[in-house]
N, C-alpha and C positions, 0 to 999 in steps of 0.2 A: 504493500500500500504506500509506503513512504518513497520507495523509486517508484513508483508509477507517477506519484502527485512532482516528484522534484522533475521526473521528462515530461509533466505536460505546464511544466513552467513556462518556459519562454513563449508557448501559445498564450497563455494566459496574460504574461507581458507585452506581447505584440498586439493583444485583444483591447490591451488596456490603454495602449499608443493610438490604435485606430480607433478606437470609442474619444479618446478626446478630442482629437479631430471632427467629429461626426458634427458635432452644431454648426463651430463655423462653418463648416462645408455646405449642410443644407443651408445656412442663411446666404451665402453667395449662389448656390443654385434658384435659392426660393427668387434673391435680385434678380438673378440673371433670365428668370423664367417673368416676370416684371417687366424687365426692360424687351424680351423679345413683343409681349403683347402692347408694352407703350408702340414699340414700330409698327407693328400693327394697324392701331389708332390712328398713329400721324399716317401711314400712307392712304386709311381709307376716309380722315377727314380733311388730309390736307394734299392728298392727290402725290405726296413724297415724304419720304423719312426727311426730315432736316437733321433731324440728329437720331444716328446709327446706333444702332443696338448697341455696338460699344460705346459710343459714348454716353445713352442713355446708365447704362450698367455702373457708368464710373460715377457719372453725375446722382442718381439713386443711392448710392456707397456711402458718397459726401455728404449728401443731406441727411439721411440717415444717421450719419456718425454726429452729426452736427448739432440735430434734435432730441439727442437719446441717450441715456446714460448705459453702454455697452456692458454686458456681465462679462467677465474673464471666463467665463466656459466659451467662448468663442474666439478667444485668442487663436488659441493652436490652431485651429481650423482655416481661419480667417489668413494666418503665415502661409498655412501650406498652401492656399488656395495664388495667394500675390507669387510665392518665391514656387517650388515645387509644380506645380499646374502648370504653372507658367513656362517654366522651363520646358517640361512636357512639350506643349504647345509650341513652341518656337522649334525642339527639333523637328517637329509632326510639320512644319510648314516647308522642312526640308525637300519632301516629297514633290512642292510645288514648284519647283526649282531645275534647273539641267546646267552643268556645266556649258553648255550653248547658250544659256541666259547669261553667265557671269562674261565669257567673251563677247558676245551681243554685247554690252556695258563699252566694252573698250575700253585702250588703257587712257583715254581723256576722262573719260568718269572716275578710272581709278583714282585719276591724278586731282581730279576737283573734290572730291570726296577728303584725301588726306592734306587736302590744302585748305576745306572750310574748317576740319577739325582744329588743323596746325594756327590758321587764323583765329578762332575762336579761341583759343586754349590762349596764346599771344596778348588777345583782346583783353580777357576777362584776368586777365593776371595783372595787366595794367590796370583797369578799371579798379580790382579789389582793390591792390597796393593804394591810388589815389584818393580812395573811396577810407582809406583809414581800416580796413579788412585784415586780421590777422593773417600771417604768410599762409598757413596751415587751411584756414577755411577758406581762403582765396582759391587754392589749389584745389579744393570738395569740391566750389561750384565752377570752376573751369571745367575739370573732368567730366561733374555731371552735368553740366548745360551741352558740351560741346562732343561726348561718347556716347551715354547711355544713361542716364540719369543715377538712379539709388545703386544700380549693380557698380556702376564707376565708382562713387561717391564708396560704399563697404569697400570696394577693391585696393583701393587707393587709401581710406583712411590709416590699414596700421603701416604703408609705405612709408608716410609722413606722417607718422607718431601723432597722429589729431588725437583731441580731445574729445570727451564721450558728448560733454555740453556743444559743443561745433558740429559733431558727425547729427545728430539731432535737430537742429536747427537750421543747419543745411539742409536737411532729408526733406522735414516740412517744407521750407520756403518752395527749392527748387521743385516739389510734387506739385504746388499751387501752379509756381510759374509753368511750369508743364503742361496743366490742366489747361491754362488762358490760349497757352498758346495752341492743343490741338482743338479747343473750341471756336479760335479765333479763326485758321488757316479756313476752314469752307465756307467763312462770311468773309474772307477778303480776297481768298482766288479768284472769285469767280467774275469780280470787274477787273483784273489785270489781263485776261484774255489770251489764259495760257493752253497751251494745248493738255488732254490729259498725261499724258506721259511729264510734260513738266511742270505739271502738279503734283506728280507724284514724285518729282524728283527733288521739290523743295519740302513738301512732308518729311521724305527719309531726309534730308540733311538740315533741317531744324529740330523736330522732334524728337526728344532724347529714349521712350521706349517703345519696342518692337508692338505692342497691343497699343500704343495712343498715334505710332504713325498709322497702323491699319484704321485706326478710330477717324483720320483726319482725312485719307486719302480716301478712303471705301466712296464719299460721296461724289469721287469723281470717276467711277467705273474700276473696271477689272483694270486696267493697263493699269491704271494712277497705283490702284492697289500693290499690284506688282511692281512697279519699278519701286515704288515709295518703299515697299519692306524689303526687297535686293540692296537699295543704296543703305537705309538703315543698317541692315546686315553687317555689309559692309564697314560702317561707321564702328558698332562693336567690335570690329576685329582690329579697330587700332589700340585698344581697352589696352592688349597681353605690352608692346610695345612702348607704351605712355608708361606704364606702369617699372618697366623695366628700368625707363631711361631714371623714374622719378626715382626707383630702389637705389641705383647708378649716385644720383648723385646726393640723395640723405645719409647716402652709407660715406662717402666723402666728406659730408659736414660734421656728421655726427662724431665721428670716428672710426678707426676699425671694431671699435668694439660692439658694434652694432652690427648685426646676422643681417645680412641679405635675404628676402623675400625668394623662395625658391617660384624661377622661371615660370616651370611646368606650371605652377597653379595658378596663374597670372590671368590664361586665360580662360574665362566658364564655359564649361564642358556642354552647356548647350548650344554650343557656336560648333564643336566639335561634334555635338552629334545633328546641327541640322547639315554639317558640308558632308557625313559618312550617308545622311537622307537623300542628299542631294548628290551625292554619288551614285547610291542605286539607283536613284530615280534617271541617270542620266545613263545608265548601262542596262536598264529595262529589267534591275533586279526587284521592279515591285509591279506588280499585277494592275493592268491600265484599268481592268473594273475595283481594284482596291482604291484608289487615289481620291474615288468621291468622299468615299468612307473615312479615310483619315483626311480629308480637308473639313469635312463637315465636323469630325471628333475636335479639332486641333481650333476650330472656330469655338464649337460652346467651352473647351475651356478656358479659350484666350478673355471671353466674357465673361465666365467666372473670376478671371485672375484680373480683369477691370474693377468686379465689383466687390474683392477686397482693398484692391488700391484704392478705389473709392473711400472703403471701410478704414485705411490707414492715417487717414488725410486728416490730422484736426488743425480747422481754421484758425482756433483760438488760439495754438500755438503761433499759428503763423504769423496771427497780427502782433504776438509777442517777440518776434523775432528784430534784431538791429537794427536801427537806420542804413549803416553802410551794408550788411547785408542784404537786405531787402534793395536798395541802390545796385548793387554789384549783379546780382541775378536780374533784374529787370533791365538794365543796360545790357548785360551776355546776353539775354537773350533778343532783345532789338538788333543788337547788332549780329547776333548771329542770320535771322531772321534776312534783313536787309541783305548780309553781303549774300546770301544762298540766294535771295530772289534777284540779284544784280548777278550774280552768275550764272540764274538760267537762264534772263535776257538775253543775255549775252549768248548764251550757247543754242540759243534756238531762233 
């Protein structure tokens, strides 16, 4: 009896992991099942979705967390649903992808791609520095306005030894700025008279995460969609590289005494497993009737992973957050903004 009960332990352990998850899970399904029938609504009283199921999802999140005092049974769920799901999701959209899309891109995209980053990164280091921004949270909102938002911002924070009160306060601010910005892009493309592909090519190179560029480009067709989440892609993968140089040179300030960040982990393994998706899918190692299937899975959880970032978002912090901080992210991002829409002009 007593080895029988000590080998059905770790079921009982891993029962006890998956039940705490179980709330927050269904309260981001319950959102997410919410936001599919608000689109609903707007397209059959207003003849079009104006705002996309994801962004309904994220916006629903907000208000929610805003209006309501959240019980901590919904933590875990609510994590696994933003980080986890999510990751899920981004390799699953590997599938949508072929090595003949990345060359398609060319290497002029490669090259404006690591040149709004490198600009943006440039920008927003000047701006914190003048803005009175300490060096440490100047470098949280370069990375996340100008890479990938929260995943830069943790990537980067124990690089440059931030503090726990910065990596916080950055997370909030730049979730807000994030927010404005994929709510703003489909009310202000649409009088610049761009074509859909470079609509989508200022999504992916403004917008710092892979679910709020689909959230911004979706309303401008499949192309916008696509190119908008290839360029993003691609913006992530400067993440492992930034990170290295930044290891590079703290370890130099610091001292020797200070360990270097191992490489390998630099960069997240969801970038790695949507280029092994986007492998098969380019060598015909996944079944052309499978493809609906995982595009349709990899969409409802991209929605669910909206509608905890929704769920993560508290306003009240934000409006608690610095003057110069609050200055330093709303300039990074105008200016990122600007120079990506002066460079698709330009290239189209």
């Amino acid at each position: 009896m007593h080895i029988s009960c000590f080998r059905n332990r770790p079921i009982f352990i891993l029962s006890g992991i998956v039940g705490a998850k179980l709330p927050g899970i269904a309260l981001c399904a319950g959102i997410t099942v919410l936001a599919f029938e608000a689109e609903k609504i707007e397209q059959a009283f207003l003849q079009k979705a104006w705002l996309e199921m994801l962004n309904l999802a994220l916006v629903i999140g907000v208000c929610l967390r805003s209006v309501s005092h959240r019980s901590r049974i919904f933590d875990s769920g609510i994590r696994f649903c933003s980080k986890s799901l999510l990751d899920v999701a981004i390799v699953l959209l590997g599938t949508g992808f072929s090595m003949a899309g990345i060359i398609s891109a060319g290497p002029v995209m490669i090259a404006c791609v690591f040149g709004i980053v490198s600009f943006s990164l440039a920008l927003t280091v000047l701006i914190g520095r003048m803005a009175g921004l300490s060096r440490s949270q100047t470098l949280l909102v370069a990375c996340g306005n100008s890479i990938c938002g929260n995943s830069a911002i943790m990537a980067v924070a124990p690089v440059i030894h931030a503090r726990d009160e910065e990596i916080g306060a950055t997370l909030a601010f730049t979730a807000a700025g994030g927010l404005a910005v994929v709510l703003g892009l489909p009310l202000l493309l649409p009088f610049l008279h761009l074509s859909d592909i470079a609509e989508g090519n200022v999504a992916g190179l403004t917008v710092y995460a892979v679910p709020q560029v689909m959230a911004a480009a979706s309303p401008f067709g499949a192309a916008a969609l696509h190119t908008g989440t290839l360029v993003k892609l691609m913006r992530v993968l400067t993440l492992g590289p930034v990170c290295i140089v930044l290891s590079f040179l703290f370890t130099r300030r610091e001292g020797p005494s200070v360990t270097r960040s191992n490489p390998c982990r630099l960069v997240p393994w969801y970038i790695t497993g949507f280029l092994m998706m986007m492998i098969c899918r380019s060598f015909s190692l996944i079944p052309e009737a499978v493809l609906p299937i995982l595009n349709s899975f990899a969409t409802a959880l991209t929605v669910m992973a909206m509608a905890a970032l929704g769920m993560s978002i508290d306003i009240r912090s934000v409006f608690k957050a610095s003057g110069p901080l609050m200055l330093t992210v709303v300039l990074s991002l105008v200016g990122l903004v600007s120079a990506s829409l002066m460079l698709v002009k330009v290239l189209t």
